[in-house]
N, C-alpha and C positions, 0 to 999 in steps of 0.2 A: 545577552541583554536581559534585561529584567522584565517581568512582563508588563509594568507599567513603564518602561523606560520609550524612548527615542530617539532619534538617532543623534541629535543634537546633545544629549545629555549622558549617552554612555561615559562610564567613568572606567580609569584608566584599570583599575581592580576588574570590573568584568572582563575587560579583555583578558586582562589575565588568566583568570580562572577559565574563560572558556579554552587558553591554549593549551595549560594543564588538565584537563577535561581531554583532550587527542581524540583518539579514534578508540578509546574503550567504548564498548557494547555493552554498557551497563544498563538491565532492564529489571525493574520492580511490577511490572504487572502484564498482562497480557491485553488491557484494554487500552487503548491510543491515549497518550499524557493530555488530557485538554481542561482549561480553566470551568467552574461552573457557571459561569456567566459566558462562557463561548457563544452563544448563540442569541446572545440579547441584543446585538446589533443587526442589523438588519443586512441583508446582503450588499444593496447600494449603497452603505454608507461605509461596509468596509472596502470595498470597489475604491471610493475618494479616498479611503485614508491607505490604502497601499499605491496607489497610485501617485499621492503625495511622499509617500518616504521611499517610494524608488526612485523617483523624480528625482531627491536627495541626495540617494546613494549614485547615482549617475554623475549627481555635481560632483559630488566627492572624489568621482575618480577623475574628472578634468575632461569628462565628456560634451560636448557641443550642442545643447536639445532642441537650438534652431533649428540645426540642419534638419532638411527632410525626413531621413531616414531616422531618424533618433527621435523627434519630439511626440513620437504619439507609440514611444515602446513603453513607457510607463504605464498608460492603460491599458494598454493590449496584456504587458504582465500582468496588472492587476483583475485584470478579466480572467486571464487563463487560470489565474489561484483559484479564486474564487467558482468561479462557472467547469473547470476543466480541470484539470490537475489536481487538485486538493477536495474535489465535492463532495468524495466520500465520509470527510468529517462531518459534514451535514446529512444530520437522522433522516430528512425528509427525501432527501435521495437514493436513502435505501431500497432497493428494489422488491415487491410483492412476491409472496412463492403461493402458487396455489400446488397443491397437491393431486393426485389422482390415482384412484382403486391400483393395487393391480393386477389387474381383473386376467392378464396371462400366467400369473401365478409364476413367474419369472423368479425365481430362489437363489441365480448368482448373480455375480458383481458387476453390474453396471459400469463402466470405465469411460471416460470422458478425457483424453489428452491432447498436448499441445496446445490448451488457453493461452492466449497472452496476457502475459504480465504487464505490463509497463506502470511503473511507479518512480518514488525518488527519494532517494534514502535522508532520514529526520538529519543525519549531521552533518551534511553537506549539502544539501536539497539538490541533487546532479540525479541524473534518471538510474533507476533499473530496471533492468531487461531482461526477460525469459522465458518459460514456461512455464503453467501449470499442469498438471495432470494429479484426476479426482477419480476416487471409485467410491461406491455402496454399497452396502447390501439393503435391497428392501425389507421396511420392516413388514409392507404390506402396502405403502403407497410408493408413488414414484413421483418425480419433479422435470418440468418440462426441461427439455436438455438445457435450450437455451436461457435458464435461470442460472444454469452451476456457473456461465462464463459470464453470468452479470453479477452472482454472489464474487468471485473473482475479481471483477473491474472495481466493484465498489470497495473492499479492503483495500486494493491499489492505488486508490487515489486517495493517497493521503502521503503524510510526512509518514517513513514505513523504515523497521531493521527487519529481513525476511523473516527471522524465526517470528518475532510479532504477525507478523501476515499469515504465516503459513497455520500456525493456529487459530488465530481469529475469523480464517476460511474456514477449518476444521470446526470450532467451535458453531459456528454459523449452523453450516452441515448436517452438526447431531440435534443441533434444536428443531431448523424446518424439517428435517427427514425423519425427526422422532425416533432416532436410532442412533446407535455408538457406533454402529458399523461403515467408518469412513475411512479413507485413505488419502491424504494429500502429498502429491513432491513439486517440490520449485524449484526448477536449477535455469539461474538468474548470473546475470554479468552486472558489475555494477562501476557505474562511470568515476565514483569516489576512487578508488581501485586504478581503473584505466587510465584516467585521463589528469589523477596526482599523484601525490604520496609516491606508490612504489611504482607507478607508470604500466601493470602490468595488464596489458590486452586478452594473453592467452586462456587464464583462467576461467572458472565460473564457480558458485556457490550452488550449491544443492540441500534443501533441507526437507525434512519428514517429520507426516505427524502418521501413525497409526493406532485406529479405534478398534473396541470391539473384537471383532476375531479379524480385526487385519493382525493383531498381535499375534495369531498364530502362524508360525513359522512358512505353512506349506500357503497359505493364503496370500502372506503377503510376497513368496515366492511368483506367486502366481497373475497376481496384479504387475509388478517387475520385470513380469517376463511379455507382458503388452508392451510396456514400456521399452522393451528392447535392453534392460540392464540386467 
């Protein structure tokens, strides 16, 4: 769809192009694709206007919205977008990092595993599912633990392809820790995967970023061997 389009007015050409589009993972930048007026609406009035075009797509499929259990899913989805699932797109939901000394003079790698992921992938908006696991090296401050698995939630809730996430955590990382010295792995299951296309349950996807002297060999052995791989 176009981004000023609706759902009344898709034209037979977009579909098209979205089918020939498939499941390529073609990415031009590391930063989330978003309009520069994304944020000029105010949260309650895109609340009304998703809750109207799902209303729509419900008709569309021959869904019943009197019934009980159906006539109040539209806003419940359109809450969840907005407030729940998707909040990370919204700068003001980004979470605060305060820093502090470190005053034990702690010189190796902080490690932080088993975050949860839960996100949901941009080309089919279906969840995914996994883990993070984060290490540092101080540069001289340190970050309260429970920031790493908020910096985490916040890149996750959004429309996400892992490699995007897995550095845009990373990225995050070396800016508040003032340091290159970072490690990320995500190994995620993803419902696009599972639950179409090739039907496949067993798998999982794993990706890596490593900073600083996690590039050296015996380092990033070393963080891996927390990890259990």
């Amino acid at each position: 769809m176009k981004p000023n389009g609706t759902l009344s007015n898709i034209q037979l050409n977009d579909m098209v192009e979205t089918e020939e589009i498939g499941d390529d993972h073609v990415q031009s930048s590391t930063d989330t694709p978003m309009r520069k007026d994304a944020f000029a609406m105010e949260d309650e009035v895109k609340m009304e206007l998703i809750e109207k075009h799902f209303r729509h797509i419900m008709e569309i499929m021959g869904l019943d919205l009197n019934d009980d259990s159906l006539k109040g899913t539209p806003k419940r989805v359109a809450k969840m977008y907005i407030k729940e699932v998707f909040s990370g797109l919204d700068p003001k939901n980004k979470p605060s990092v305060t820093l502090f000394d470190n005053k034990y003079k702690y010189d190796q790698m902080l490690v932080e595993k088993d975050i949860t992921v839960f996100s949901n992938c941009e080309h089919h908006f279906v969840p995914i599912y996994g883990k993070a696991h984060i290490a540092y090296i101080s540069s001289g401050k340190v970050i309260g633990l429970s920031k790493l698995n908020r910096i985490v939630e916040y890149f996750s809730k959004r429309p996400q392809v892992q490699e995007r996430l897995t550095v845009q955590i990373a990225d995050e990382l070396k800016r508040a820790l003032k340091t290159e010295d970072v490690a990320v792995v995500i190994d995620a299951q993803h419902m696009c995967v599972q639950s179409r296309g090739i039907r496949d349950s067993g798998s999982s996807t794993v990706t890596a970023f490593y900073g600083g002297k996690f590039q050296d060999e015996m380092t990033r052995k070393e963080f891996l061997s927390y990890l259990g791989r």
